[in-house]
C-alpha positions as CSV (number, residue, x, y, z in Angstrom):
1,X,70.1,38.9,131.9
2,X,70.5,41.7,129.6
3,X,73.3,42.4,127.8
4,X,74.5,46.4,128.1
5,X,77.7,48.5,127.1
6,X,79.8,49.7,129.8
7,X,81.4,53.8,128.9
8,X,84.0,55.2,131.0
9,X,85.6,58.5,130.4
10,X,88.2,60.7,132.0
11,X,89.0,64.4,129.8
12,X,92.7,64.6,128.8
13,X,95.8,61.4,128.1
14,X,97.3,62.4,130.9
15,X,94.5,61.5,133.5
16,X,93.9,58.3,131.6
17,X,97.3,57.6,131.6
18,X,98.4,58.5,135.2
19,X,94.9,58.6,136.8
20,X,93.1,56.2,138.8
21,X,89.7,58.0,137.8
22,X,89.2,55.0,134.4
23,X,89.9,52.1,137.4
24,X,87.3,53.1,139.9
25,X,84.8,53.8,137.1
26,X,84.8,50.3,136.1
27,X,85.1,49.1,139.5
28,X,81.7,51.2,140.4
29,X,80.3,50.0,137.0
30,X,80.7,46.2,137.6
31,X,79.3,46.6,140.7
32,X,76.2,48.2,139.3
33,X,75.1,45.7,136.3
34,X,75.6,42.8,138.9
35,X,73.3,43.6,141.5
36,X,71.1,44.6,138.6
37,X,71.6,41.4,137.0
38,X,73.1,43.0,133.4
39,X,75.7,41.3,131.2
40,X,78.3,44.2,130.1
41,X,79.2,42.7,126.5
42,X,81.4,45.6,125.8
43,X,83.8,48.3,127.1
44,X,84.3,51.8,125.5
45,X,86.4,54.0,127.1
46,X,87.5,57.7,125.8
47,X,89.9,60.0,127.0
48,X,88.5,63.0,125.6
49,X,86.6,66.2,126.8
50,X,83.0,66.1,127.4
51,X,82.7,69.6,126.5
52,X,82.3,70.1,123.0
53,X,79.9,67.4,120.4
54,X,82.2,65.2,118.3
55,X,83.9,62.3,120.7
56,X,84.7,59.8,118.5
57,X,84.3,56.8,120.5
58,X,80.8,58.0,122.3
59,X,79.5,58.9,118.5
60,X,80.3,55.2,117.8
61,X,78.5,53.7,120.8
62,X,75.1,55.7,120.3
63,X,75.3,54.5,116.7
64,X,75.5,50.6,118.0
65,X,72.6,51.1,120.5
66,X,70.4,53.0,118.0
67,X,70.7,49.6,115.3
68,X,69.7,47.4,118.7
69,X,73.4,45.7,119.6
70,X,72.7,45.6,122.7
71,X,69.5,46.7,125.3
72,X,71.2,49.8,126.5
73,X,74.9,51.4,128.6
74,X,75.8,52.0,132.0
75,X,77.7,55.2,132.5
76,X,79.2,56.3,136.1
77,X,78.1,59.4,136.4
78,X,75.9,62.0,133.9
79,X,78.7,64.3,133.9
80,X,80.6,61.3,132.3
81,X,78.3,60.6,129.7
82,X,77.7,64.5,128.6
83,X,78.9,68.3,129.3
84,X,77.3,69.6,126.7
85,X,73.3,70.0,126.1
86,X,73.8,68.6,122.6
87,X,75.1,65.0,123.8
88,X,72.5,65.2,126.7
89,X,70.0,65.8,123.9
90,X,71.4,62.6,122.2
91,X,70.6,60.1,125.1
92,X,67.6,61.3,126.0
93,X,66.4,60.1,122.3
94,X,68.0,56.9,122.7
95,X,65.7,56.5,126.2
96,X,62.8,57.9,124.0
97,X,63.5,55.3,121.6
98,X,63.7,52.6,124.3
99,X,67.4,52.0,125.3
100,X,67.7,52.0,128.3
101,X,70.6,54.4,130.0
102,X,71.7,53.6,133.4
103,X,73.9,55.9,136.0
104,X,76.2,53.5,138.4
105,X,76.8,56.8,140.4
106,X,73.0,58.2,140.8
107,X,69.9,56.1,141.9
108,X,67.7,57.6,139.3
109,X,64.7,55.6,137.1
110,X,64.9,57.2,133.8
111,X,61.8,55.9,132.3
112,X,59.1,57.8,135.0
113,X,59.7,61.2,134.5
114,X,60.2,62.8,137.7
115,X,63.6,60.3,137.4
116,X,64.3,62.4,133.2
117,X,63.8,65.7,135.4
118,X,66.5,65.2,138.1
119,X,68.5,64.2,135.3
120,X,67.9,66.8,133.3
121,X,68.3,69.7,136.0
122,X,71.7,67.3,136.9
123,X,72.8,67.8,133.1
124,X,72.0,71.7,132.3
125,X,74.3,71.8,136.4
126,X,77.4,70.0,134.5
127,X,77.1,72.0,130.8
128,X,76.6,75.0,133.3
129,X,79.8,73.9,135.3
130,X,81.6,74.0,131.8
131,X,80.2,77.8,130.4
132,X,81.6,79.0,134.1
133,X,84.8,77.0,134.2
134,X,85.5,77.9,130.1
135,X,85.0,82.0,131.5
136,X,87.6,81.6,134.6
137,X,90.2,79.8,132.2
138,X,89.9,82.8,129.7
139,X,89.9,85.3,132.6
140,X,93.2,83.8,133.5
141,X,94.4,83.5,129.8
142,X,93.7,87.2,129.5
143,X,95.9,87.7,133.0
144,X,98.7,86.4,131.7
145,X,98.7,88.1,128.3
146,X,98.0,91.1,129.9
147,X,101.5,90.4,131.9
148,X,102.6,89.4,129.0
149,X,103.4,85.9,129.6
150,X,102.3,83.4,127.1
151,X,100.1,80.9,128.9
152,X,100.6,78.7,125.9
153,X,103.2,75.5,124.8
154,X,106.5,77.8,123.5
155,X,106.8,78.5,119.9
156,X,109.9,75.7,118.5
157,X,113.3,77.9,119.9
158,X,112.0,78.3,123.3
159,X,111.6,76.9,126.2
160,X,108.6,76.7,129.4
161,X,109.8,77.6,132.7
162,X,106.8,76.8,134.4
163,X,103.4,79.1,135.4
164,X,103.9,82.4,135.6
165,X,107.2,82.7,134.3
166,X,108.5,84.1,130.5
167,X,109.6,81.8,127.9
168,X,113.1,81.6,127.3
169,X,115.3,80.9,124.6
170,X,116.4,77.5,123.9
171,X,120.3,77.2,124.0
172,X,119.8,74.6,120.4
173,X,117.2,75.6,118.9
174,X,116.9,79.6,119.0
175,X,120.6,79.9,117.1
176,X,118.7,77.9,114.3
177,X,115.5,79.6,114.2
178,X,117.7,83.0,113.9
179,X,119.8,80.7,111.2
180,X,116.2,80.1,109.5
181,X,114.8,83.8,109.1
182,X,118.4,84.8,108.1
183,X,118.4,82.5,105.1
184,X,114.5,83.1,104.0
185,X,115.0,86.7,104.4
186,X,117.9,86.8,101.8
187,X,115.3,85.9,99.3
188,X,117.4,82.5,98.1
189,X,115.3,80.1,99.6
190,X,111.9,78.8,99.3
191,X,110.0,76.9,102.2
192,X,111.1,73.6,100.4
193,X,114.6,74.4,100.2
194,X,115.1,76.3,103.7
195,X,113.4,72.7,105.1
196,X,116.0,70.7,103.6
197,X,118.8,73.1,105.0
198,X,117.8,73.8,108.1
199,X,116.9,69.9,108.4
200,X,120.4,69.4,107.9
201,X,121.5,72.1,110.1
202,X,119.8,70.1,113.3
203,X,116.7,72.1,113.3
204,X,113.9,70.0,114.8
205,X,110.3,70.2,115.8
206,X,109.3,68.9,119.6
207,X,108.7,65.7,118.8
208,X,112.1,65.8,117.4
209,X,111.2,65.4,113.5
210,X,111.4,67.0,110.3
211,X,109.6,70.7,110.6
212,X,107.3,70.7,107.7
213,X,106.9,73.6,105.2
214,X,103.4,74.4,107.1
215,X,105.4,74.5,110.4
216,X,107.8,76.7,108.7
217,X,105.7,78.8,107.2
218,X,104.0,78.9,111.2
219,X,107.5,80.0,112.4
220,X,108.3,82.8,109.9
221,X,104.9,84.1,110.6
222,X,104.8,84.5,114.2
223,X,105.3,87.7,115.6
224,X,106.6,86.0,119.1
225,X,109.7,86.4,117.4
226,X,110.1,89.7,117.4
227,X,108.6,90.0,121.3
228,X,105.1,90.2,120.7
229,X,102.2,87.7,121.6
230,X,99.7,87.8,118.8
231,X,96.7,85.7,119.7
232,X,95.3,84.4,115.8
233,X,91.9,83.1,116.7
234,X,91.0,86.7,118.8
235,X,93.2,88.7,116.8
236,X,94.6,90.0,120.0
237,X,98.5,91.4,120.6
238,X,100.1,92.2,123.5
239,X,103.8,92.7,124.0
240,X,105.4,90.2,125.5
241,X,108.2,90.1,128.3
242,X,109.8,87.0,126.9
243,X,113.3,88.0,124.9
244,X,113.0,88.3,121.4
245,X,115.0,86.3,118.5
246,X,114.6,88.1,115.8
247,X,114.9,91.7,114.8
248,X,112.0,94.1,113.7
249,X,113.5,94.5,110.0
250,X,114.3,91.0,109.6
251,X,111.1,89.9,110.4
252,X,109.6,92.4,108.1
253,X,111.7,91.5,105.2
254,X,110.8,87.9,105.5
255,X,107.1,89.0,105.1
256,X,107.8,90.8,102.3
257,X,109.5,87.2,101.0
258,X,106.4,85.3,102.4
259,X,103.7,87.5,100.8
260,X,105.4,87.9,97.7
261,X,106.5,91.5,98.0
262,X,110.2,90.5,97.0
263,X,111.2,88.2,94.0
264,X,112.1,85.2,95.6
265,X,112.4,82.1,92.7
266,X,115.8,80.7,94.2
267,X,119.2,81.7,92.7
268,X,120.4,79.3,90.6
269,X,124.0,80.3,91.2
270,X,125.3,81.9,94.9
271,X,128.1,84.9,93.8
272,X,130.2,86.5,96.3
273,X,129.9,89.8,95.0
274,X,126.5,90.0,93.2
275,X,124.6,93.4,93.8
276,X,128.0,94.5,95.4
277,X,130.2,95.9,92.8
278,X,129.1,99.1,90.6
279,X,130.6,99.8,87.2
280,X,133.0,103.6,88.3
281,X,131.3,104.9,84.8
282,X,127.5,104.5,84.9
283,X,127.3,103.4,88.5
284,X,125.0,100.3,87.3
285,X,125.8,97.0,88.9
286,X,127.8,94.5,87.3
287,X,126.6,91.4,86.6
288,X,127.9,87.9,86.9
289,X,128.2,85.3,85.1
290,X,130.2,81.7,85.2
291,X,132.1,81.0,82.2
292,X,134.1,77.5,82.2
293,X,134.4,77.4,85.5
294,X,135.2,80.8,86.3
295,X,133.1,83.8,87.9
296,X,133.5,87.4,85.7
297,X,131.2,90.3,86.3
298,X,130.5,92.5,83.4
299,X,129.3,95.7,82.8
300,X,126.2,95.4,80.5
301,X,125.6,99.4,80.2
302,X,125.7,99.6,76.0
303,X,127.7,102.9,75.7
304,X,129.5,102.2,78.8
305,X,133.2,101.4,78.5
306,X,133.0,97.3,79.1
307,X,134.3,96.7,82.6
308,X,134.9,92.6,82.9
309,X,136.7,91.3,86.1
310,X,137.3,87.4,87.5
311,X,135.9,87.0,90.8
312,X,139.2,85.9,91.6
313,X,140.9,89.2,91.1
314,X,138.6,90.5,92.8
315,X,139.7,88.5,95.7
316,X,143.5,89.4,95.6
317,X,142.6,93.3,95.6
318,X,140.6,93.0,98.2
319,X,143.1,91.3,100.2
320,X,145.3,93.6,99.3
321,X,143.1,96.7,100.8
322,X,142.9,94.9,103.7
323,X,146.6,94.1,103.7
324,X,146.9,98.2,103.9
325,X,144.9,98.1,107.2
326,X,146.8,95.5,109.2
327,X,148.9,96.4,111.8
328,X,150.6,94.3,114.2
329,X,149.8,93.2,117.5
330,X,151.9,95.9,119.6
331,X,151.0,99.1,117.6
332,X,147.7,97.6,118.1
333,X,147.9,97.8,122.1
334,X,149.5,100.9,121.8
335,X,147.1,102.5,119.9
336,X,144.3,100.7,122.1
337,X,145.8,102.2,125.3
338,X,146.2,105.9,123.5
339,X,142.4,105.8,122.7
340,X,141.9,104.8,125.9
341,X,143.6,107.8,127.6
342,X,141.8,110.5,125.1
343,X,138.6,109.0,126.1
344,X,139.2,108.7,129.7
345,X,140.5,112.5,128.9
346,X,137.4,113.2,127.0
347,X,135.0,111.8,129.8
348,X,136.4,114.0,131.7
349,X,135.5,116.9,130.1
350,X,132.1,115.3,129.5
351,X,131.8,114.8,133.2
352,X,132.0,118.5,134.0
353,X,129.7,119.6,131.2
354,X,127.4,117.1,132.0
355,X,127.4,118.0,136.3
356,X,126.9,121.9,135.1
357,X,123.6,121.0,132.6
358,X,122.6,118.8,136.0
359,X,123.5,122.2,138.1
360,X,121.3,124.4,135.6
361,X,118.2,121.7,135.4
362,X,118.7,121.6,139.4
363,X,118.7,125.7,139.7
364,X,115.5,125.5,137.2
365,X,113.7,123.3,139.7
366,X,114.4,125.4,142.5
367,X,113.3,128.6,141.0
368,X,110.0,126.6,139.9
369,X,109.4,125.2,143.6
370,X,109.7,129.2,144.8
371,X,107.5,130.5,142.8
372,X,104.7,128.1,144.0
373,X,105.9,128.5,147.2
374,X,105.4,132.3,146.2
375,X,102.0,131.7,144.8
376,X,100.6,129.2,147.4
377,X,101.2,132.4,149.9
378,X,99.5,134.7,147.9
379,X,102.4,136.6,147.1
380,X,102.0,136.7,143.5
381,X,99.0,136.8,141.3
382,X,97.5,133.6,139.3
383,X,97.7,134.9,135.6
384,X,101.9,136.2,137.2
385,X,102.2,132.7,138.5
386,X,100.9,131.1,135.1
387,X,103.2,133.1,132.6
388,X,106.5,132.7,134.8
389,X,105.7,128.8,135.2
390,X,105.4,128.2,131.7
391,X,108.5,130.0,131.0
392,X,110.3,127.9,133.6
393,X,108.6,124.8,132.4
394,X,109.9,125.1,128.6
395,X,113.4,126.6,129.9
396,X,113.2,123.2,132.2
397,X,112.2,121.6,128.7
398,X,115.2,122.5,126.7
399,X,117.9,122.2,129.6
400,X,116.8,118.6,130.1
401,X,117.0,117.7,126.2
402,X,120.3,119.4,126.3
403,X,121.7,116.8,128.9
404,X,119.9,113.9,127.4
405,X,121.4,114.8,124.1
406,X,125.0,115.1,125.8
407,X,124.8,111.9,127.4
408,X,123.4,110.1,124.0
409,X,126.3,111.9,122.7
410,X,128.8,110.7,124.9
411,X,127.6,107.1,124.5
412,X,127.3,107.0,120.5
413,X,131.1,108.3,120.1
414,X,132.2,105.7,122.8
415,X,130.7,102.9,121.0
416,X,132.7,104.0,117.5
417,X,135.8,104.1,119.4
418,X,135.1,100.3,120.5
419,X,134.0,99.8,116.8
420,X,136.6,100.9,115.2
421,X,139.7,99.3,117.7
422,X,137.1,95.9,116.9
423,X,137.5,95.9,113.1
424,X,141.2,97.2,113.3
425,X,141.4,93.7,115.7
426,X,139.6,91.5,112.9
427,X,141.4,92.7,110.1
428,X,144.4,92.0,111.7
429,X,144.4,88.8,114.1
430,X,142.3,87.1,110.7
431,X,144.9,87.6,108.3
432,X,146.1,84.7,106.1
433,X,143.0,83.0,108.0
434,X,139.8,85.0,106.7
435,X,138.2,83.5,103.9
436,X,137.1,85.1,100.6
437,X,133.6,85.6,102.3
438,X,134.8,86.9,105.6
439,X,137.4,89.0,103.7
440,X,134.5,90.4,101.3
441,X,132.4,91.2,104.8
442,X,135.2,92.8,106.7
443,X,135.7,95.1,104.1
444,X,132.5,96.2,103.9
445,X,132.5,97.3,107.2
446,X,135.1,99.9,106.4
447,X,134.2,101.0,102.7
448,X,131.5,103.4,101.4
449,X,131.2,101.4,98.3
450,X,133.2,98.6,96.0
451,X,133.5,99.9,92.0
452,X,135.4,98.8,89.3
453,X,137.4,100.6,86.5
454,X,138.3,98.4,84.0
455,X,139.6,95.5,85.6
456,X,140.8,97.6,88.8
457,X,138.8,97.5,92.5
458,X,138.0,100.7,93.6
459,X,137.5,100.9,97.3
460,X,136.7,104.4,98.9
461,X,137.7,103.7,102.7
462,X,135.6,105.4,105.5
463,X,138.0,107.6,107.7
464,X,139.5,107.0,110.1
465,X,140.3,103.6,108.2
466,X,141.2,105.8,105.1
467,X,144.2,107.6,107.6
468,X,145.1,104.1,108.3
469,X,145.6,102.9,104.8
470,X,147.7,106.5,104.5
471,X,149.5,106.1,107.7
472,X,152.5,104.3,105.5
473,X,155.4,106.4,107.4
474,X,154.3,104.7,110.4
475,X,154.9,101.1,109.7
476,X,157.1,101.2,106.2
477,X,158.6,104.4,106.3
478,X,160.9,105.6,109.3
479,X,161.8,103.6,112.0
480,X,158.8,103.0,114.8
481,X,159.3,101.8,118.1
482,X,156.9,100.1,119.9
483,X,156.7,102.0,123.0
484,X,155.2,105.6,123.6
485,X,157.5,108.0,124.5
486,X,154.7,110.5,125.3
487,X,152.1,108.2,126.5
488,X,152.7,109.0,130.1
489,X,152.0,113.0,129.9
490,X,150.0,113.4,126.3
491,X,149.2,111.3,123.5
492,X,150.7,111.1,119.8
493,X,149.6,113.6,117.4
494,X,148.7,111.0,115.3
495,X,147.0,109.8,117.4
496,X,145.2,112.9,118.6
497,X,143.9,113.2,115.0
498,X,142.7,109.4,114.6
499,X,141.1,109.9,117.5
500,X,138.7,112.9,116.2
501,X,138.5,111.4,113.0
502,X,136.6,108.1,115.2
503,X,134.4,110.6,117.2
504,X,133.5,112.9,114.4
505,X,133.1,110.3,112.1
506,X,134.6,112.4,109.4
507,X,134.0,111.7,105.7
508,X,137.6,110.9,104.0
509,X,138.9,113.4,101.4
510,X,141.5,112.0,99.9
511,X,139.3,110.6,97.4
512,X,138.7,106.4,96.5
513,X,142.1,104.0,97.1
514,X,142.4,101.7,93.8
C-alpha cells in the first residue's frame, strides 16, 4: 500500500464554510485510494481560488512531494488541482519526475500519454473557463459603473442595499466621516491626531476597530465622497448615483492638506478668534497670544498704533452686538407673518410677469411653427425661410433666458427672506444659552468683518441686520404693541423697507457699529 496526500479545494470561505462541495470531495477521495489500495497519510485542504499562481497551502504540498514524503496526491477533479496553466505546468513536472498524480473524478492513466493529453486538453478547457468567466465579470463590472452603481463593498459611512441598487449613507457612520474631513480640512490635525479624535468620537472600521492612519488616509482620498466612483487600478471615473457626503470644496481643501499644499504642523493652541479679527489701522490680523492664563491679541504692525484686547472682552462686545439684534418672541411672529404677506404680495407680481415671458416664448413658438408651415408649402423661399428662423430662434433664445433668470430670481430672494427670519430666530431663542463659540459663529453670519480700535470691537453689520440694530424706537423708544394694526389691508412701513433691504440685499451705509 502506498502512502499518498489527499487535496481538496473549494474557491472562497464562504463555500468552505457553508458548502458541502469540501464533504463530498473527501467522500469521492476515500472512495478512490481504497479500491486502489493507497494509504492517504495526509489532508490539505484550501479555500482559495484556483485562478491565479500563489496558493499557499498547494505551494506547500508540491514542495513535500518533490523531497519524496510521500509517492504522490489524489485530487477530485483537475479543475481542483489547477485553473491556471502555470500550476498545470507544475504537476505535470511532478509526474515527469515520478509522483504519481491521481484524479478521483476522471478515469485517466497519467503515465501513457494519450491519458497526459486528455488531461492536458481538460486543463487549457478549465484555465479557458476562467479567461471567459474573468471577461463576463468585468463586462458586468463595467455595467454597473456605467449606471453608476458601485458593484464593490461600500467605502466606511455607507451602506449595501443589495445588487443593483446605490449605496446609501449609514445613519452612524456618515455624520462622522463628514465630522472627519471637517477637522482635517481645518488644517489642525494630522492623520495621527484626527485617528485619536475621531476614535474617540465612535468612528469605526467594519470590523468594528480602530481605523488606521492608512485607512484614513484611504477615506480622505476617495472621491466617492464627493459622488464620484473612481476606479484606482484602471484609473477609471464615472459619476455615481449614490448621495454624496462631502462637498466639492471641502474635499479639495483636504487635498491641499493631504498633499501638502497648506501648512498643516498642528496648532499648538486652538483661539477663538485667530485669523478673525483685523487691526481698524493697517488692516493686518492680530495675533494671539496666552499670557498667564489669559488670551490677548496684539497688533504686531511696528508703526501701527498697538491694538491689545483679552479674548474675554472680546466676548462681552460681541454679546453685546448681538444683544442689539434680539427681539422677542411676538415682534418676532409679527414680523414673520408681515414678510410673509409682502412675499405672498410679491409672488404675485412675479406670477404675472412670469405667465406674460411664458405668453411671449409661447407666441415665439407659434410664429416659428408658421413659418415652417409656410416654407414646407412652398410659400416662401429657403434662404427667406433661413434668415427669419434664425431671427426667431435667437429672439426664442433671449425670451427663454429672460424667464429662467426671473424664476432664479424669484427663488434666490425667497431663500434670503427665510435666511434672514432664521438668524433673527437664533440670535434670539439662543440668548443667555449660545456659547462663546456659537456667539462668535452667529455673528459672523451677519457681519462684513470683526476689527479692533484700541481695545474696542468694531463690527460693520450687513443690512438689513444693520436697520435692526438701528431700529431702537421700536423696542426702547415709544411704546409698541404687539399686534398689527395694519396687517389686515398693508404692511408697516418699517417693514416695507426691511423687507427690500432682505431682497436687494443692500450694502449698509451707516457706516461700522462699535
Amino acid at each position: 500500500m502506498r502512502n499518498v496526500y489527499a487535496y481538496i479545494r473549494v474557491s472562497t470561505l464562504k463555500q468552505g464554510e457553508h458548502g458541502s462541495s469540501l464533504t463530498e470531495q473527501r467522500f469521492a477521495i476515500e472512495g478512490y485510494a481504497k479500491r486502489h489500495n493507497l494509504a492517504i497519510t495526509e489532508w490539505f485542504e484550501e479555500k482559495e481560488t484556483a485562478a491565479k499562481r500563489g496558493r499557499t497551502i498547494f505551494t506547500h504540498m508540491l514542495a513535500l512531494l518533490i523531497k519524496g514524503r510521500a509517492h504522490g496526491v489524489i485530487i477530485h477533479k483537475i479543475d481542483r488541482g489547477a485553473r491556471n496553466l502555470r500550476d498545470w505546468a507544475d504537476l505535470g513536472g511532478l509526474i515527469d519526475k515520478g509522483v504519481e498524480v491521481h484524479f478521483a473524478h476522471e478515469s485517466l492513466d497519467m503515465q501513457s500519454r494519450g491519458g497526459r493529453l486528455a488531461a492536458d486538453i481538460q486543463a487549457v478547457v478549465a484555465a479557458d473557463f476562467i479567461r471567459n468567466l474573468r471577461d463576463e465579470v468585468k463586462k458586468g463590472f463595467q455595467g454597473r459603473l456605467r449606471q453608476g452603481l458601485y458593484p464593490l463593498p461600500a467605502p466606511l459611512g455607507y451602506k449595501d442595499q443589495g445588487r443593483g441598487l446605490p449605496k446609501i449613507p449609514d445613519p452612524f457612520m456618515a455624520p462622522l466621516v463628514q465630522q472627519a474631513f471637517r477637522l482635517y480640512s481645518s488644517g489642525q490635525y494630522n492623520l495621527y491626531t484626527l485617528g485619536k479624535e475621531m476614535h474617540q468620537a465612535g468612528l469605526r472600521n467594519r470590523r468594528g476597530g480602530v481605523v488606521s492612519r492608512n485607512g484614513l488616509s484611504t477615506m480622505l482620498n476617495n472621491e466617492f465622497y464627493i459622488g464620484i466612483i473612481h476606479i484606482v487600478s484602471t484609473g477609471e471615473r464615472h459619476q455615481g448615483i449614490h448621495e454624496p457626503l462631502i462637498k466639492k470644496n471641502q474635499f479639495d481643501r483636504v487635498q491641499d492638506v493631504l498633499h501638502g499644499r497648506t501648512k498643516n504642523t498642528g496648532l499648538k493652541h486652538e483661539f477663538r478668534y485667530r485669523k478673525s479679527l483685523r487691526c481698524i489701522h493697517c488692516k493686518y490680523n492680530l495675533i494671539p497670544e496666552r499670557q498667564k492664563g489669559n488670551v490677548y491679541y496684539r497688533c504686531q504692525t511696528r508703526d501701527c498704533p498697538k491694538a491689545c484686547v483679552r479674548e474675554d472682552s472680546i466676548d462681552e462686545q460681541m454679546k453685546k452686538v448681538l444683544d442689539s439684534l434680539w427681539m422677542p418672541n411676538e415682534e418676532i411672529a409679527i414680523l414673520e407673518s408681515e414678510l410673509s404677506y409682502l412675499q405672498a404680495e410679491r409672488f404675485r407680481n412675479h406670477k404675472d410677469r412670469l405667465y406674460a415671458m411664458e405668453l411671449n416664448v409661447s407666441h415665439i413658438d407659434a410664429r416659428i411653427s408658421r413659418l415652417t408651415d409656410a416654407y414646407i408649402d412652398r410659400m416662401i423661399e429657403k434662404d427667406t425661410f433661413e434668415e427669419r428662423n434664425q431671427k426667431l430662434l435667437h429672439e426664442r433664445a433671449h425670451a427663454r433666458d429672460s424667464l429662467n433668470a426671473l424664476r432664479n430670481e424669484f427663488e434666490e430672494k425667497d431663500g434670503r427672506t427665510q435666511k434672514f427670519l432664521e438668524l433673527i430666530k437664533a440670535i434670539s431663542f439662543n440668548r443667555n444659552l449660545a456659547n462663546e463659540y456659537e456667539n462668535r459663529d452667529l455673528l459672523k453670519s451677519v457681519t462684513s468683518n470683526f476689527q479692533i480700535d484700541g481695545k474696542q470691537l468694531v463690527v460693520t453689520l450687513k443690512n438689513p441686520f444693520e436697520a435692526i440694530a438701528n431700529n431702537d424706537k421700536l423696542r426702547y423708544g415709544e411704546p409698541y404693541r404687539y399686534t398689527s394694526r395694519t396687517f389686515d389691508t398693508k404692511s408697516s412701513k418699517s417693514s416695507k423697507k426691511l423687507f427690500n433691504l432682505i431682497q436687494n440685499n443692500e450694502k449698509g451705509n451707516t457706516g461700522p457699529s462699535h
